[in-house]
C-alpha positions, 0 to 999 in steps of 0.5 A: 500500500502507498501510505496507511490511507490507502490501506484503510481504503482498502480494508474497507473496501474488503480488498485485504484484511489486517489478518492477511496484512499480518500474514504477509508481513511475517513471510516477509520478515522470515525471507529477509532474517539476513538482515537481522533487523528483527530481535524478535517475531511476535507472530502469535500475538500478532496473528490474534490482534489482527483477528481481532482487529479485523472483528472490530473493523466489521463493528465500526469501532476500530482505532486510527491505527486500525491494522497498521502493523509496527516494530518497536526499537529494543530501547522501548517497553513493551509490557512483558517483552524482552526488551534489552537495548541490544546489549548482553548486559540485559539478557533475558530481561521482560519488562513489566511495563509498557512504554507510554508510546507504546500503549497510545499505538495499541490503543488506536488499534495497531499490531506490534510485529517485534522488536528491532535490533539496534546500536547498544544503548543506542550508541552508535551511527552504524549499527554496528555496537549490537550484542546481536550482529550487525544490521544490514543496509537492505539496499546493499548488504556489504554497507551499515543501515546507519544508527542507533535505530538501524533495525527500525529503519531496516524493517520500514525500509525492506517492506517488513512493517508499515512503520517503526519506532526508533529514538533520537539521542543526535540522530538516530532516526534522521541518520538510519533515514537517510541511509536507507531512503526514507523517512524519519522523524525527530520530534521537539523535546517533550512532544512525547513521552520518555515512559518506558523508553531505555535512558542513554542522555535524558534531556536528549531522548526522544521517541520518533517513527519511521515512515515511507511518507511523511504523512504515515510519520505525521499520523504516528507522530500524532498518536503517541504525542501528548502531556504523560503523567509518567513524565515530568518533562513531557510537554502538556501543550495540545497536539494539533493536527498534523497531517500535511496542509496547502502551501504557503510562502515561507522564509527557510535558511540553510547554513553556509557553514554547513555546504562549505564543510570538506566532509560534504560528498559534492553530489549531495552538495549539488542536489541540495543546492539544485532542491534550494533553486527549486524552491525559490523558482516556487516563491519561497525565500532560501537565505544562506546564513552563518553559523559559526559554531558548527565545529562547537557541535559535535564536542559539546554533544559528546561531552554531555550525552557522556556524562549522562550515560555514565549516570543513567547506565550506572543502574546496570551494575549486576545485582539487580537484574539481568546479566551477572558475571559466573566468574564474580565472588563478592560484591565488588568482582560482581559489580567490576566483572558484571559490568565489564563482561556485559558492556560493548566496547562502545558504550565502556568508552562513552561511560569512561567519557562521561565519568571523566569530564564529571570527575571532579577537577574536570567538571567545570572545564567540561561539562559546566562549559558544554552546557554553556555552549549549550545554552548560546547555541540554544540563544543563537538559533532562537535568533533566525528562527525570528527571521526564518521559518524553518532550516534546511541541511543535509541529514548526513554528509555522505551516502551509507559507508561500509561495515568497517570502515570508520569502525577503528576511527571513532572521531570519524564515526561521531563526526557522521552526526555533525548535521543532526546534533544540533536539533537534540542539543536545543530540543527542536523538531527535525526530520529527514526525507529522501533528496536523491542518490549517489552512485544508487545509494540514498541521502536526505535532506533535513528540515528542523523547525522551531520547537513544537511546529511539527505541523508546519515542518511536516507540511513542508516536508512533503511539498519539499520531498514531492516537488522538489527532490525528484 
């Protein structure tokens, strides 16, 4: 189907049903288990949801999301589901609970196929930081699907659900996205609930779906937005309405900085440049403005996210549940070991890190600086979003890389998010939509509003990616 409309149409029409649906979307999975987008299948429960579903379509009393079948990243709560954040630290661990984003899909009648395979903790660009293997690009095998939401962005991609869930610490919907050709949302900081989802940086994390289309993202996003008592920090601002509206002229920037960056692939340089000529030939005003602090992004990103993962990864410490070193004698080995054995490689460093620029001596010099720099860029962007509407960029500067190839090199790796940072850092709402191709593979294009202007940023999304991406 062309987006969930046309699949509802056709439901009604009787021209397929969810149980069919659901059928379908099993084979499918089973034929592409190469990809190792899936952790795990719940076909069972989701073969009796569909019947289920399909009852109270025949009854008229089926939710927004009737039959829209959906993965969940394996950072999400699914009530008595395993959910492990892709790390062997949480073997075998169910959760008691269902995350707030989760319960709002279930409740509008969606099926939840399984849960998707990440970078542990959600640390990572690549995919590659799994306990359980990497995730392949369904594009081309040889190359990563981008991450952390690698599995997410698989599975929507290679046609094994309709959407997915994924979450955004600096880009890792936006990045996947891109990667695999389509869309991925972003949402302001607070817009949705953080109930039930794994921490890795607390004032970054945000849930986010992943979609073909922007109005499938936009319906998703609709549902699972909203105030949560659960969650002091999310936003009890009404959520609007967010499907796609008519055009009307507006003001868009796009950072000079940005284009002039030698790590910018010149096809995608080109092509976002052609879109920009594209839209002003449209009546839209596209200025190139300065934005000097776009090496200031990256440092003060991983400064802070570090700092609080060390804090929020500190709760897996052996005792209190999942993984537990054989090899631990008291209480001290229990901890050391535990944590040792049952951390990546990734995520050991990233808590060094954070520890590190915490210690005393070095907190001020790093993170009470990074939250300054915070803070200015915060007031900075506050600033065009005077004069502009919204602001344009690549998602990533080049196409999906291969496995390996920036694995021994984590400054390399990390500087793959230098253009989605920026939206996580300042809690405003971006999303990537499919721009072109290079050499087959594909990039995006990005569009960041101001905080809680989903509505015109997805509206403007798809008149960009509709009329000015072909």
């Amino acid at each position: 189907m062309a987006n969930i409309a046309s699949y509802h149409q056709a439901l009604k029409d009787n021209s397929t049903t969810v149980r069919k649906t659901v059928d379908e979307f099993l084979t499918r999975i089973s034929q592409n288990q190469h990809l190792n987008a899936f952790l795990a299948v719940y076909a069972d429960e989701a073969k009796a949801a569909a019947n289920a579903i399909d009852q109270k379509l025949l009854n008229g009393e089926a939710g927004r999301l009737a039959g829209v079948v959906i993965g969940i990243k394996d950072n999400i709560c699914y009530a008595d589901h395993g959910v492990q954040g892709s790390s062997k630290i949480l073997d075998g661990f169910e959760s008691l609970y269902s995350a707030t984003a989760v319960e709002r899909l279930l409740a509008e009648d969606a099926v939840i196929i399984g849960r998707l395979n990440c970078d542990e903790f959600a640390m990572g660009s690549s995919n590659e930081n799994s306990a359980f293997g990497n995730v392949l690009n369904p594009l081309d095998n040889e190359r990563v699907p981008g991450g952390s939401s690698g599995g997410s962005a698989v599975a929507v991609a290679a046609n094994l659900c309709h959407v997915s869930l994924g979450s955004e610490t600096g880009g890792s919907v936006r990045q996947p996205a891109s990667f695999c050709g389509i869309v991925g949302v972003k949402p302001t900081y607070g817009r949705v609930s953080r109930h039930g989802l794994l921490a890795f940086a607390s004032s970054f994390d945000q849930i986010g779906p992943f979609a073909k289309n922007v109005e499938d993202a936009a319906l998703v996003l609709e549902v699972i937005s909203g105030s949560d008592d659960f969650d002091s920090t999310a936003s009890s601002k009404p959520v609007p309405n967010y499907t796609p509206k008519s055009v009307a002229k507006k003001r868009f920037a796009y950072f000079k900085d940005c284009l002039e960056n030698e790590a910018l692939d010149p096809s995608i340089k080109q092509q976002f440049l052609t879109v920009v000529e594209k839209m002003k030939t449209d009546g839209h005003q596209v200025d190139a403005v300065d934005f000097p602090m776009l090496d200031h992004l990256i440092p003060t990103y991983y400064v802070l996210t570090t700092a609080e993962a060390s804090s929020n990864l500190s709760r897996y410490d052996g005792m209190r549940y999942g993984y537990r070193s054989a090899s631990a004698t008291d209480l001290e080995s229990t901890y050391k070991l535990s944590r040792s054995e049952g951390f990546g490689s990734e995520v050991k460093r990233r808590i060094m890190l954070g520890t590190f620029v915490l210690s005393a001596g070095y907190y001020d010099a790093y993170y009470g600086k990074a939250q300054r720099v915070r803070r200015l860029l915060k007031d900075t962007t506050d600033g065009l979003f005077i004069n502009y509407d919204m602001i344009l960029s690549p998602t990533t500067p080049d196409v999906a890389f291969k496995f390996g190839e920036n694995t021994e090199d984590p400054i390399k790796m990390y500087l793959e998010d230098i253009y989605t940072v920026l939206a996580n850092l300042i809690g405003i709402p971006a999303i990537s939509i499919p721009m072109g191709k290079k050499d087959g593979l594909p990039f995006g294009m990005q569009v960041m509003a101001n905080q809680f202007q989903e509505a015109d940023m997805f509206t403007y999304s798809k008149y960009i990616m509709d009329d000015c991406c072909q």
